[in-house]
C-alpha positions as CSV (number, residue, x, y, z in Angstrom):
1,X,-35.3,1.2,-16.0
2,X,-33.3,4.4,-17.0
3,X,-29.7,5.3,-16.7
4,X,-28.5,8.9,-16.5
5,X,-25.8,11.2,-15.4
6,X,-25.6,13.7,-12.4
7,X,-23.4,16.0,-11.0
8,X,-24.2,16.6,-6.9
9,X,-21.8,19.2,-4.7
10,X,-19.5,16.8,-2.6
11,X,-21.9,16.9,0.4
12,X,-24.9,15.3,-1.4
13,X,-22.6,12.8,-3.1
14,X,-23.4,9.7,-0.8
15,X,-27.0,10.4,0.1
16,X,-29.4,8.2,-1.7
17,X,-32.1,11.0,-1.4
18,X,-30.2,13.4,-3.3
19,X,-29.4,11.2,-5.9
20,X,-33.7,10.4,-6.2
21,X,-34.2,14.2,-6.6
22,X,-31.4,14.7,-9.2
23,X,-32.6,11.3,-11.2
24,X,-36.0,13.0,-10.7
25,X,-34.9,16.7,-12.0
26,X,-32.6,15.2,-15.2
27,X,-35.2,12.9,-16.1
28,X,-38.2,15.4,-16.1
29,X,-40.5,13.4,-14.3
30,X,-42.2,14.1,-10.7
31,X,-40.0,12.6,-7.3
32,X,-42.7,10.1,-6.5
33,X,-42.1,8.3,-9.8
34,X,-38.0,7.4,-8.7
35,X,-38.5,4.5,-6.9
36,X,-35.3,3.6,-6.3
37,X,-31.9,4.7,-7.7
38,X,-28.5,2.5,-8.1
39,X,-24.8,3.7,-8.4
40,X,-23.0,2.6,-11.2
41,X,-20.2,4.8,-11.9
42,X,-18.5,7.5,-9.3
43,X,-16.2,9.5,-10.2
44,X,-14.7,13.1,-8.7
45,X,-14.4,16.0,-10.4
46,X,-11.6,18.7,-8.9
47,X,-10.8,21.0,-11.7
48,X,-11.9,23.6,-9.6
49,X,-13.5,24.8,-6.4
50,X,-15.9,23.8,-5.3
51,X,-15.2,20.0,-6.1
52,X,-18.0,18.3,-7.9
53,X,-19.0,14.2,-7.7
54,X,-20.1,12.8,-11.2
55,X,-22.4,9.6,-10.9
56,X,-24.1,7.2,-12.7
57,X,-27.5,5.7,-11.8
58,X,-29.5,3.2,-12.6
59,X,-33.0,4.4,-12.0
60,X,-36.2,2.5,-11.3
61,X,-39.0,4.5,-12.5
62,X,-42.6,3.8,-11.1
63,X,-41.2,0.5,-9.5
64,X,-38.1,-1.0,-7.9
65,X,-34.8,-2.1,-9.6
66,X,-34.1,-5.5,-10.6
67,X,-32.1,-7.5,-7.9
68,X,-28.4,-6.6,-8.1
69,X,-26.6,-9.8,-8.5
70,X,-23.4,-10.1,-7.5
71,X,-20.3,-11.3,-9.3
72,X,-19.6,-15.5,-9.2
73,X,-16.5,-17.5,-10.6
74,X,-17.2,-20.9,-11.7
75,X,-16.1,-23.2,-14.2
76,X,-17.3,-26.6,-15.9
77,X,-16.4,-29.6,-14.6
78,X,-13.0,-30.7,-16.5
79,X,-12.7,-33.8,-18.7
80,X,-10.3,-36.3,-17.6
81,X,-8.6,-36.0,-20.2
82,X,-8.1,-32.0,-20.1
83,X,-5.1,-30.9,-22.0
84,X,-2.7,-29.5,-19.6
85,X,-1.4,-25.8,-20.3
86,X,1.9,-25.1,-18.2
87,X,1.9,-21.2,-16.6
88,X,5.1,-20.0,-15.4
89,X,4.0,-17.4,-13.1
90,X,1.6,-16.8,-10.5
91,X,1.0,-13.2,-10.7
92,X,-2.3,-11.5,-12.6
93,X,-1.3,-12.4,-16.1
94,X,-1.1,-16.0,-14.6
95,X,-4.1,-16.4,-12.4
96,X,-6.6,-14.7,-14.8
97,X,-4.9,-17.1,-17.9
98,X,-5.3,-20.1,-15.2
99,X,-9.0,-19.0,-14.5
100,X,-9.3,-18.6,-18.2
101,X,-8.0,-22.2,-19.3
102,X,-10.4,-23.6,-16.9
103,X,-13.5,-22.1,-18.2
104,X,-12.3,-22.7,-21.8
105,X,-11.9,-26.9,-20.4
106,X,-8.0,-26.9,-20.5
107,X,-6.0,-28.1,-17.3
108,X,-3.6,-25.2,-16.1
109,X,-0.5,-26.2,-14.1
110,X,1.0,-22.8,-12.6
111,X,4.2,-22.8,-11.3
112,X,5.5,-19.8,-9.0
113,X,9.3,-19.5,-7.9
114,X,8.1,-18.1,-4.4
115,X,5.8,-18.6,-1.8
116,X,2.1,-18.6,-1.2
117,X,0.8,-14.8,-0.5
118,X,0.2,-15.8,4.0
119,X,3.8,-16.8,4.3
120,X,5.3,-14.2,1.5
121,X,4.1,-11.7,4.2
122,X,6.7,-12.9,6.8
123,X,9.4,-12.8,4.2
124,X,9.1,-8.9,4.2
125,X,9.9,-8.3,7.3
126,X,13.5,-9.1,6.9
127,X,13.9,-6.6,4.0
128,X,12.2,-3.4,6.1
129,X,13.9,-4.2,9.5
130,X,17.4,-6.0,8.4
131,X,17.7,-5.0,4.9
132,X,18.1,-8.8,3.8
133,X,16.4,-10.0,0.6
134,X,15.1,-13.3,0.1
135,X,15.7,-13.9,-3.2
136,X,12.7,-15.8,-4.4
137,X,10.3,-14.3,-1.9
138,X,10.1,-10.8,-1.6
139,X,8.0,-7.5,-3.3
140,X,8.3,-9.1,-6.0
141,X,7.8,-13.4,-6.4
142,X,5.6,-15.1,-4.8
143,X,1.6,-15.2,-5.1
144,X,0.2,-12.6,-6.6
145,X,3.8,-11.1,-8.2
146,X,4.3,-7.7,-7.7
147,X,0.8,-6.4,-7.1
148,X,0.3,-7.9,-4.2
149,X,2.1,-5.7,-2.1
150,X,2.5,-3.1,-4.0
151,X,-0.4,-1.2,-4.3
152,X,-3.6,-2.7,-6.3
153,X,-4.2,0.0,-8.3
154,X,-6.6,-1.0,-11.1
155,X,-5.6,1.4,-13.9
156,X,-5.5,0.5,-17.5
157,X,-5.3,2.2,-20.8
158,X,-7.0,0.1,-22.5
159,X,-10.6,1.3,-24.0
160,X,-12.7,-1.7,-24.0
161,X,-14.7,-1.8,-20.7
162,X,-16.3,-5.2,-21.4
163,X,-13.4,-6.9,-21.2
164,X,-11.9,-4.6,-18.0
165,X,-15.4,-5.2,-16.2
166,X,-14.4,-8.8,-16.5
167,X,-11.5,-8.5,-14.6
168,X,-13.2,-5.9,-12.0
169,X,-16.3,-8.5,-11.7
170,X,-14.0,-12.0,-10.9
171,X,-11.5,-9.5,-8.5
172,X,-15.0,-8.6,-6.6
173,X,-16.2,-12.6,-7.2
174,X,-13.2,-14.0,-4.3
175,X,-13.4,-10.8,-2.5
176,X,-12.7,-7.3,-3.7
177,X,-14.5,-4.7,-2.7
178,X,-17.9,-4.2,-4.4
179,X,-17.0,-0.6,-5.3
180,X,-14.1,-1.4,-7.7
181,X,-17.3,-1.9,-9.8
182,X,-18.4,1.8,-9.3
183,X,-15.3,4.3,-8.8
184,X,-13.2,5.6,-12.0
185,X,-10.2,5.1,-10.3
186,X,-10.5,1.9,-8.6
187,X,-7.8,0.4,-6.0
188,X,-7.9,-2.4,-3.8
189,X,-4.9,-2.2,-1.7
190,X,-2.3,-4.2,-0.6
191,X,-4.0,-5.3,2.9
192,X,-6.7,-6.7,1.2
193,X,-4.8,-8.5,-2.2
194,X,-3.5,-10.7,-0.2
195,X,-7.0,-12.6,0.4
196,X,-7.9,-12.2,-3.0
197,X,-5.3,-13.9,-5.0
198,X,-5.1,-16.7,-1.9
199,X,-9.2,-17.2,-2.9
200,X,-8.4,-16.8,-6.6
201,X,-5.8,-19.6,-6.3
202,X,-8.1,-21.9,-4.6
203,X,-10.5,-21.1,-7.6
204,X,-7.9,-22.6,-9.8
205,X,-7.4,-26.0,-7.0
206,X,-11.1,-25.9,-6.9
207,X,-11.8,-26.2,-10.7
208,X,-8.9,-28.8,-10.9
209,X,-6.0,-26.6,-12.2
210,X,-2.4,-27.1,-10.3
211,X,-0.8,-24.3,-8.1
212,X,3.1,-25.1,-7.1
213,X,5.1,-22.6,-4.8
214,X,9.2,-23.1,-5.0
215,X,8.5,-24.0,-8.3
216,X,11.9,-22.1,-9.9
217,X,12.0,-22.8,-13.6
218,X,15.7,-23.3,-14.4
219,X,15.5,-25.3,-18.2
220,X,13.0,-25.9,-21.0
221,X,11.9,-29.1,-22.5
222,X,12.1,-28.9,-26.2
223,X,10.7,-31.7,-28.5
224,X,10.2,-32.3,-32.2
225,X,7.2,-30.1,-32.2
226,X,8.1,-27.4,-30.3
227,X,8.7,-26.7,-26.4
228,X,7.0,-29.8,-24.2
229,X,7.9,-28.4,-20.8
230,X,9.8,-27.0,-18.4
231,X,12.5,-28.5,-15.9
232,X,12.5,-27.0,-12.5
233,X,15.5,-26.3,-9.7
234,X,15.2,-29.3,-8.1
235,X,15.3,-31.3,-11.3
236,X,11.4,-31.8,-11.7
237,X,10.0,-32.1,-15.2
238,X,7.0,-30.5,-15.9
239,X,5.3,-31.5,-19.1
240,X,2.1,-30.2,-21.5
241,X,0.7,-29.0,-24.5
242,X,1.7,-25.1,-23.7
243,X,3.8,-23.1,-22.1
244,X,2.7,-20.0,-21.3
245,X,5.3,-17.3,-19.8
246,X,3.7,-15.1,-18.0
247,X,6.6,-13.8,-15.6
248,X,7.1,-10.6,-14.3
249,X,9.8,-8.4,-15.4
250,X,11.6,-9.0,-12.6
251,X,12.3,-12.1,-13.4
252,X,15.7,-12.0,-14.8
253,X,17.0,-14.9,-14.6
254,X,14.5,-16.2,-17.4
255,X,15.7,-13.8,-19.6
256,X,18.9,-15.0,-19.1
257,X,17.8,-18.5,-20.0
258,X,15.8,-18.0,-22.7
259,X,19.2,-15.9,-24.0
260,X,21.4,-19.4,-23.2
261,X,18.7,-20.9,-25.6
262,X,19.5,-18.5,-28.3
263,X,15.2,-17.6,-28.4
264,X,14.4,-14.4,-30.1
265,X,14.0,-11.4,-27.8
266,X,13.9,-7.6,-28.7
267,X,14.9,-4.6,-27.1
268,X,12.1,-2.1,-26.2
269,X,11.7,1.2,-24.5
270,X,11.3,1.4,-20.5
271,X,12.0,4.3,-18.1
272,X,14.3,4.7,-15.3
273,X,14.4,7.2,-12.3
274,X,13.4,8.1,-8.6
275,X,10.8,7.9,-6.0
276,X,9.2,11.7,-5.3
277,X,7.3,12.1,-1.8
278,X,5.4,14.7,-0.7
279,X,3.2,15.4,3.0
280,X,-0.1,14.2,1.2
281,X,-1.7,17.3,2.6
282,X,-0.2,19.4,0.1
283,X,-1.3,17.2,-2.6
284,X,-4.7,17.7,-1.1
285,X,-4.1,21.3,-1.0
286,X,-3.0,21.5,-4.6
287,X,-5.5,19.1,-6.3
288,X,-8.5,20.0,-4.2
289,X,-8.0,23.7,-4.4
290,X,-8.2,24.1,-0.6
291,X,-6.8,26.7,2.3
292,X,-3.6,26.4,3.6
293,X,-5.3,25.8,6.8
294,X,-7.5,23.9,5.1
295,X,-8.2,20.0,5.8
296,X,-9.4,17.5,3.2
297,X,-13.4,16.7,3.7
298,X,-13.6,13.1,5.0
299,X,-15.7,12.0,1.7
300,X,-13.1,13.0,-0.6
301,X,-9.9,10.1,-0.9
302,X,-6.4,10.9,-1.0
303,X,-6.0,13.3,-4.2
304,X,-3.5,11.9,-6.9
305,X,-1.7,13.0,-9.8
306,X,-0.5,12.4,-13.1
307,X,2.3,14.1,-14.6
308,X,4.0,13.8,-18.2
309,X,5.5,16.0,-21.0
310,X,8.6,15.6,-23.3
311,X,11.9,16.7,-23.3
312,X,14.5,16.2,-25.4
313,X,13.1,13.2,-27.3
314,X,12.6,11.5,-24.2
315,X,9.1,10.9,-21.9
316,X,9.4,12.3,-18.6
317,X,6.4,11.2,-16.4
318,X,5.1,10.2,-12.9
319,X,4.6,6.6,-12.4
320,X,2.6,4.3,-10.3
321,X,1.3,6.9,-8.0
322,X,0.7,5.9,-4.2
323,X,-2.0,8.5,-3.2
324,X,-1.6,7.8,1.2
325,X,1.2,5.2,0.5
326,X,4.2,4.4,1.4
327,X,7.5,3.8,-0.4
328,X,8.8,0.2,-0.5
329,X,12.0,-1.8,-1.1
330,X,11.9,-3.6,-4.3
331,X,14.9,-5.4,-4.8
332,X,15.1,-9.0,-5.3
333,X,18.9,-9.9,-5.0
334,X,21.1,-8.6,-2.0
335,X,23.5,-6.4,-3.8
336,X,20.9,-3.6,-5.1
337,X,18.5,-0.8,-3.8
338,X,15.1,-0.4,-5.9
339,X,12.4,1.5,-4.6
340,X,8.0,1.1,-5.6
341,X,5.2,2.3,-4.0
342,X,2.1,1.4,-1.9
343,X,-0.9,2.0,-0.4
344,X,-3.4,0.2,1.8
345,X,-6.9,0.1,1.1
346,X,-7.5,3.6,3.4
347,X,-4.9,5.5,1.9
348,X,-4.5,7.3,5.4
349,X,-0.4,7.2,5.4
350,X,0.4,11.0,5.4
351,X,2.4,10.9,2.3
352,X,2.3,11.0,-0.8
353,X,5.0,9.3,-3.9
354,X,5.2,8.6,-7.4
355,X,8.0,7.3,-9.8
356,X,9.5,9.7,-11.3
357,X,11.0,8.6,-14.8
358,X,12.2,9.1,-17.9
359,X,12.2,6.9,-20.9
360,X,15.5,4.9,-21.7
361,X,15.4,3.6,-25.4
362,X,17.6,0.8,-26.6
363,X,20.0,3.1,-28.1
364,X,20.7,4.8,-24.8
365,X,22.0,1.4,-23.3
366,X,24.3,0.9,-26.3
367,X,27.2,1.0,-23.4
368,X,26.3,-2.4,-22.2
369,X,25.6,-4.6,-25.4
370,X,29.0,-5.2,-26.3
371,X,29.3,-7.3,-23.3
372,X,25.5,-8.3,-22.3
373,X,23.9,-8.4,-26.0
374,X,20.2,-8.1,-26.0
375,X,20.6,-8.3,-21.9
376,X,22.2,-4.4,-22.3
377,X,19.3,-2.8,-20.5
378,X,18.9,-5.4,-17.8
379,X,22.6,-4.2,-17.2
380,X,21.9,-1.1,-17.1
381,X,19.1,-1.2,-14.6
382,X,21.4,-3.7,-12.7
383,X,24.0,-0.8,-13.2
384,X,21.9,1.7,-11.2
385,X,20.4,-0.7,-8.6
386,X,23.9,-1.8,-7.8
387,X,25.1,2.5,-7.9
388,X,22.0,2.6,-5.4
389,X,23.2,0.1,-2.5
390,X,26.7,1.3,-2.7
391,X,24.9,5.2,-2.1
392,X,22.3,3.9,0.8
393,X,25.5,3.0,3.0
394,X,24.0,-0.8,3.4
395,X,20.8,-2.8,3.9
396,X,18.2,-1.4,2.0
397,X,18.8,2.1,3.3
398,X,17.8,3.9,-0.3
399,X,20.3,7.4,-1.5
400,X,18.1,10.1,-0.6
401,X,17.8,14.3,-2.0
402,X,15.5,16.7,-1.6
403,X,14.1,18.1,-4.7
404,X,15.3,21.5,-4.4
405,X,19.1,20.6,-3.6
406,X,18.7,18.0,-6.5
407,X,17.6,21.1,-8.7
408,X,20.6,22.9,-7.7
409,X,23.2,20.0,-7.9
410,X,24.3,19.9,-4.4
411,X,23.7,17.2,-1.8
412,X,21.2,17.3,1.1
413,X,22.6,18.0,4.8
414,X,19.5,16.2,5.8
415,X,16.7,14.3,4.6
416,X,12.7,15.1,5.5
417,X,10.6,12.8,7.2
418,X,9.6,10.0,4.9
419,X,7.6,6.7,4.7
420,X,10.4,5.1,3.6
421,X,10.7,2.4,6.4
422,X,14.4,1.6,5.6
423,X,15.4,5.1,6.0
424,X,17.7,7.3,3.5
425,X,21.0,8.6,3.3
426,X,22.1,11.9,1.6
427,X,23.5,11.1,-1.5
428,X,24.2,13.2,-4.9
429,X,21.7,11.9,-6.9
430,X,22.2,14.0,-9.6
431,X,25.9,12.6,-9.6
432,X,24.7,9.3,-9.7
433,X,22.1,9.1,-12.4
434,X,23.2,9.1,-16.1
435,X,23.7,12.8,-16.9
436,X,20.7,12.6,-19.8
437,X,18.5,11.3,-17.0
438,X,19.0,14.1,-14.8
439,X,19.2,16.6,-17.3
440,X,15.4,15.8,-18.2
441,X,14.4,14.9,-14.9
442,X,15.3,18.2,-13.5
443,X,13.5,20.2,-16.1
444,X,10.5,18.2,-16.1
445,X,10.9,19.0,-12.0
446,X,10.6,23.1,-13.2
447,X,7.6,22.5,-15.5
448,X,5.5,19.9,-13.0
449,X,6.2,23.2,-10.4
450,X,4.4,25.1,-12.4
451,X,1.7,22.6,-12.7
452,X,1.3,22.0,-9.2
453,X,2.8,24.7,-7.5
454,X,5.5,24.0,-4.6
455,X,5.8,20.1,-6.3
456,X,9.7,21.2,-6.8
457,X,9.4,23.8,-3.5
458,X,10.3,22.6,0.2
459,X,8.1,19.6,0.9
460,X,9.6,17.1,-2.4
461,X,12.0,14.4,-1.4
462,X,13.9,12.3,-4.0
463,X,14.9,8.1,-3.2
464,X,16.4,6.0,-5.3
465,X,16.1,4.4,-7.8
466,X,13.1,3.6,-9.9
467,X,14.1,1.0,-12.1
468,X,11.8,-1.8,-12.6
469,X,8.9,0.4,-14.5
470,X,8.8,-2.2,-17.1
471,X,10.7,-5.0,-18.9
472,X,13.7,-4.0,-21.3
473,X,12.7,-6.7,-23.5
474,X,10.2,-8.0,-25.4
475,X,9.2,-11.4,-26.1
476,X,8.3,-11.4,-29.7
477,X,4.9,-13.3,-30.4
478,X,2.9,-14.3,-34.3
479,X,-0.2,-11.4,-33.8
480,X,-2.5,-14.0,-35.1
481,X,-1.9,-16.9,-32.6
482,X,0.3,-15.1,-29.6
483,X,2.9,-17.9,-30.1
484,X,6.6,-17.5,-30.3
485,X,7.5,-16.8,-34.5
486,X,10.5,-19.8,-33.6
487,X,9.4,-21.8,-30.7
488,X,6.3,-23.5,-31.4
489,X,4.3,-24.3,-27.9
490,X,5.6,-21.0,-26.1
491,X,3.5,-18.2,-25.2
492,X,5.1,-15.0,-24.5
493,X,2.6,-13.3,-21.5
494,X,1.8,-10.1,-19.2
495,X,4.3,-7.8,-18.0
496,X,7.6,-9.5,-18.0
497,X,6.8,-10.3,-21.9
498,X,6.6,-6.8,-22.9
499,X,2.6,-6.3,-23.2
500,X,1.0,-5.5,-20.4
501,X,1.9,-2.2,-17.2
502,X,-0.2,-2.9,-14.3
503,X,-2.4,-5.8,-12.7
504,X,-5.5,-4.7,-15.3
505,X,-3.8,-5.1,-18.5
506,X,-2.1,-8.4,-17.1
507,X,-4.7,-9.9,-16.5
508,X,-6.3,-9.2,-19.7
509,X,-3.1,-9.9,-21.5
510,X,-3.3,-13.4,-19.8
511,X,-6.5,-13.9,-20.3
512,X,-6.3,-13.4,-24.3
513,X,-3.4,-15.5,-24.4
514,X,-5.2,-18.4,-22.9
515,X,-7.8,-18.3,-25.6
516,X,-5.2,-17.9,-28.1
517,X,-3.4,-21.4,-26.6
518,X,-7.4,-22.7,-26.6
519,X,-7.1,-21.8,-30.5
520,X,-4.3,-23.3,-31.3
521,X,-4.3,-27.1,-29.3
């Protein structure tokens, strides 16, 4: 067996034939010796015209592959007398460190404030039609946090595949698409992450972990030797020999409690700003290099973007971009507007959005502390969120600006066509956004134009705000154990703790930090 790399025109991309002859040609050997070929990586290349495919086979050279086997989850039976790990948090940093303690023979009890992922779906409703929010079931809580429903992108920074494939191979093992596996740029969509984390959490059941729904932790159990448990809304006490926090950074009330407890958090970077939309065709147009009359070929997928560059001292960057999405109301309490994106597994909405952001350090929120304390730049998302209702007009209508009025500080008589089920309402956004904010958002705006030309022309719309990008805070953690430096017992996890961005690096986060509670019981 041999592996190599190929490049094919777009049009011979999917055909197994042409792969044979190209295995054949950059191997140096006749076609009759390629018995069969394999994909294993796919990824596109549109730096310029014509746009090239890049893959990865496996090649079988005088005699067929071995059998591909397909990812399984499974775990050893537990011991009755399993150790019990509490997880506060059902989203990825929970499941994968649920799925972790089980194969490692600890008993995880995971606890989620909202609602399994089938009846989460019927809590949406009321936010997109009636602009209500259900506090604890929304975008946000419930099975799955966040990522369920917004998106599924499976994008990580981090550089060690082994692990990532890990993640990629149990996603596929209760029902992810197979080619997660393959494509650089994998995304599962939220249509289809519903079914996954439903079969993930009956992995956990399955394997004899604990799943709760309306599980609201509201108090902590703290003993001689450290934190013991956790008390719940309705008075429940949950004990074990961990407690692993792995809440999103939504979540704010926790922070709240763990400042009531006087536990050690620290004030980090995040980045604040706006959903941009485009017609997706002229992202097509601009990334694929096509005609103006020009559609995009059925075998290439909704072309994305990434955007960053520095001004001022401050990141200015696009975020969480929703090739063929849809923008989404993110709130989770009734007096605030926050926007995300989405996209189904197709990506066949015709739009295109992205955050839009710019970094906020802890010195920039120095406004709030006097009254909030460490809290200062929940306050000052809460600050915008709360500026955001107030602009919509009610519900979850979301203040709206078209790029090139924003550009010119003066407010839209009208806003585009959008994907934006709520709908917007012209608002001055560059009146409502901290004045450092909009100064670097605007010329960030002039330097992405010239980047992707027309990006600050006609088509851009602007809704706000973006503002849950990433926790304030950080939950401070010993780097040798990934336990609390004060509270022995607690584990600091995922997104909401400061160290993870996106369902990948949850999951690996949580992952870790279950062998790290292994390593310390």
């Amino acid at each position: 067996m041999e592996t190599v790399d190929v490049i094919l025109p777009l049009e011979a991309s999917e055909d197994p034939d042409a792969w044979k002859r190209a295995a054949a040609r950059r191997l140096k050997v006749p076609l009759r010796r390629v018995a069969e070929v394999r994909l294993i990586k796919h990824s596109i290349d549109a730096r310029k015209r014509p746009v090239k495919v890049q893959l990865r086979l496996e090649v079988g050279l005088d005699g067929p592959l071995p059998d591909e086997v397909l990812p399984e989850w499974d775990a050893p039976p537990l011991p009755r007398e399993a150790r019990r790990v509490i997880i506060v948090g059902c989203g990825p940093a929970g499941m994968f460190a649920a799925l972790r303690c089980l194969e490692l023979g600890l008993r995880p009890i995971v606890l989620e404030r909202g609602k399994d992922a089938s009846a989460r779906r019927f809590d949406l409703a009321p936010i997109l039609r009636k602009g209500t929010v259900i506090e604890d079931s929304n975008y946000c809580f419930g099975e799955g946090g966040a990522g369920t429903f917004s998106d599924g992108k499976l994008y990580t920074r981090a550089t060690k595949r082994g692990p990532v494939r890990k993640i990629y191979e149990v996603l596929v093992a209760h029902g992810a698409p197979e080619r997660i596996l393959v494509d650089a740029h994998p995304h599962i969509g939220s249509n289809l992450l519903p079914k996954v984390v439903m079969a993930m959490r009956e992995s956990i059941r399955t394997a004899g972990g604990e799943v709760r729904f309306g599980a609201k932790v509201t108090g902590l159990l703290k003993g001689e030797r450290g934190l013991r448990g956790v008390v719940l809304a309705d008075g429940d006490e949950v004990t074990g020999e961990a407690v692993i926090l792995a809440t999103g950074h939504s979540a704010r009330d926790i922070y709240r409690l763990l400042a009531r407890e006087e536990i050690l958090m620290e004030a980090k970077p995040f980045a604040v700003g706006v959903r941009i939309e485009h017609p997706q065709p002229f992202i097509d147009a601009c990334q694929y290099h096509l005609r103006r009359d020009e559609r995009r070929p059925e075998l290439l997928p909704a072309a994305r973007y990434a955007l960053a560059t520095k001004i001022d001292g401050r990141g200015v960057h696009s975020f969480c971009m929703c090739p063929g999405g849809f923008i989404v109301p993110a709130a989770t309490e009734n007096d605030e507007v926050v926007v995300n994106g989405m996209s189904l597994a197709r990506r066949n909405s015709p739009f295109a959005n992205s955050g839009l952001v710019v970094t906020v350090e802890p010195e920039d929120v120095a406004a709030f502390e006097k009254e909030h304390g460490i809290l200062a730049g929940i306050a000052y998302q809460k600050e915008l969120e709360r500026t955001a209702k107030r602009a919509g007009g009610g519900g979850q209508v979301a203040p709206g600006q078209r790029v090139r009025d924003f550009l010119g500080n003066r407010i839209s008589n009208e806003l585009p066509e959008m994907s934006y089920f709520p709908g917007g309402n012209p608002a001055p956004l560059h009146e409502l956004l901290p004045r450092g904010i909009v100064k670097r958002m605007q010329q960030g705006l002039r330097l992405f134009d010239r980047r992707i030309r027309g990006y600050a022309g006609e088509h851009g719309l602007l809704l706000g705000f973006e503002t849950r990008t990433s926790s304030p805070l950080r939950i401070p953690r010993l780097p040798e154990t990934l336990e609390h430096p004060e509270i022995s017992g607690l584990f600091p996890c995922g997104e909401g703790a400061g160290y993870a961005g996106g369902i990948v690096s949850a999951a690996l986060d949580g992952m870790r930090v279950a062998e790290a509670v292994d390593g310390c019981l």
